[in-house]
N, C-alpha and C positions, 0 to 999 in steps of 0.2 A: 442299700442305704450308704455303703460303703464311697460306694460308686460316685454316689449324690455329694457325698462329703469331700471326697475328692477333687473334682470337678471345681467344686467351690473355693476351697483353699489356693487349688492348681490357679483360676482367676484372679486372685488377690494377689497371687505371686506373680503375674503374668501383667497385673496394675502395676504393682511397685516396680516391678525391671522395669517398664514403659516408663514412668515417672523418674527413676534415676539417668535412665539414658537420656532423657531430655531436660535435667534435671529440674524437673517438676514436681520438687514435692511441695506434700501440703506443711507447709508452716503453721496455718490455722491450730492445725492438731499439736502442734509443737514441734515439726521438725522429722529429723529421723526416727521412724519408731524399733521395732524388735525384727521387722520380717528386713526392711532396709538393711539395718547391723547383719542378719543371715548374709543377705544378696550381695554385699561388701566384703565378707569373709569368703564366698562362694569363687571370689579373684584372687586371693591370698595363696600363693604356689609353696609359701612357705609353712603353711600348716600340715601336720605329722599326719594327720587326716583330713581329706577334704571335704569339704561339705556340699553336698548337692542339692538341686531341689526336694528332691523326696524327703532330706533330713530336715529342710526348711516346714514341709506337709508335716511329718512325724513330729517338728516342733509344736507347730501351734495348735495341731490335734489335741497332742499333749495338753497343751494348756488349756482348752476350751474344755474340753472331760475333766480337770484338775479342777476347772472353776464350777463345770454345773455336779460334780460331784461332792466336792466341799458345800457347796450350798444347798444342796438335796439332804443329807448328814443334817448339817444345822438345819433344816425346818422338820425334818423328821424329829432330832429330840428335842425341839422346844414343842410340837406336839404331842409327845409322849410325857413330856412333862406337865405339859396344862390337861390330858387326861387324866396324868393319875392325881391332879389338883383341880378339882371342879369348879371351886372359888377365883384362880385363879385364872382361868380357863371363861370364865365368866364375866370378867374385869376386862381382859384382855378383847372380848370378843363387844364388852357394852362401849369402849374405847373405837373400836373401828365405826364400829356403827354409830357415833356418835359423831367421829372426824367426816368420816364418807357420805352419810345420810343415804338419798335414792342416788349419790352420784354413779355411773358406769365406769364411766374412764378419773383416773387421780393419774398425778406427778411425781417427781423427789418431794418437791416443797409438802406433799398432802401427807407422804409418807415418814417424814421429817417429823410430824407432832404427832405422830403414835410413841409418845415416853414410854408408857408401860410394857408395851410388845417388844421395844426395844430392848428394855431391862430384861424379859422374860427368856430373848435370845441370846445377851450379852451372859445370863446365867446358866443356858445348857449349854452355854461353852467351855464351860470353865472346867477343867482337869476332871478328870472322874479318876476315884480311887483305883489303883491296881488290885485289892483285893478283888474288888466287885465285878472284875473282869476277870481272873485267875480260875482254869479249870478246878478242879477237886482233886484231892492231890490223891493217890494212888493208894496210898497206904489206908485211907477208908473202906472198907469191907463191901461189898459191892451184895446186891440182893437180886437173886435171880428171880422169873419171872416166867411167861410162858413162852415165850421167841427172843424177849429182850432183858439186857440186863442191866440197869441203872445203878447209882448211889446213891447209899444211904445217908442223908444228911442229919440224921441223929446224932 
């Protein structure tokens, strides 16, 4: 898979050099984007490190795992949210299927008028308390068992 990834990024970088050497960029898109600014530093003799392609790859790897990781997180806890809310869970789901009906394929635009799902996401974003995440703190008396030994939250 690595490999596959590879490969693929290594082409994108291998578009954007062809397209600065000829200076063929896409404007459309607006211009210079992130891999361009790399491939322009990649000529800079005056940088204390330089940057090569592979840091160009370890870039934007980066950023593609940052974005479908971040967005895996948020749909995982607005689903654990509308589980442990059944009512809400239920609103949420009469809302899709009332924007969608039998349709397969939707848009931005179809996805734009799910208000409530929006709200439901916008809410498991929000801060969660540090207690609710803070191990147990040590000085609790711990209760042994027959292999294992947990804490007592009494």
């Amino acid at each position: 898979m690595h490999h596959k990834v590879d490969a693929v990024v290594e082409d994108v970088i291998n578009e954007h050099t062809k397209n600065l050497a000829t200076n063929n960029s896409d404007d459309a898109l607006g211009g210079e984007d992130l891999v361009d600014v790399l491939l322009r530093l990649t000529k800079d003799r005056n940088l204390q490190f330089p940057i090569t392609n592979d840091n160009i790859k370890d870039v934007v790897v980066d950023l593609f795992g940052a974005v479908t990781d971040t967005t895996s997180i948020t749909i995982t806890l607005a689903m654990a949210e509308m589980m442990k809310n059944p009512s809400i869970l239920a609103k949420a789901q009469a809302e899709v299927r009332e924007t969608f009906g039998d349709n397969v394929t939707f848009d931005k635009i179809d996805v734009e008028e799910l208000k409530y799902l929006k709200l439901v996401v916008k809410e498991s974003r929000k801060p969660i308390p540090l207690d609710v995440l803070s191990i147990p703190s040590l000085d609790r008396p711990f209760v042994s068992g027959s292999d294992t030994l947990s804490f007592d939250f009494t």
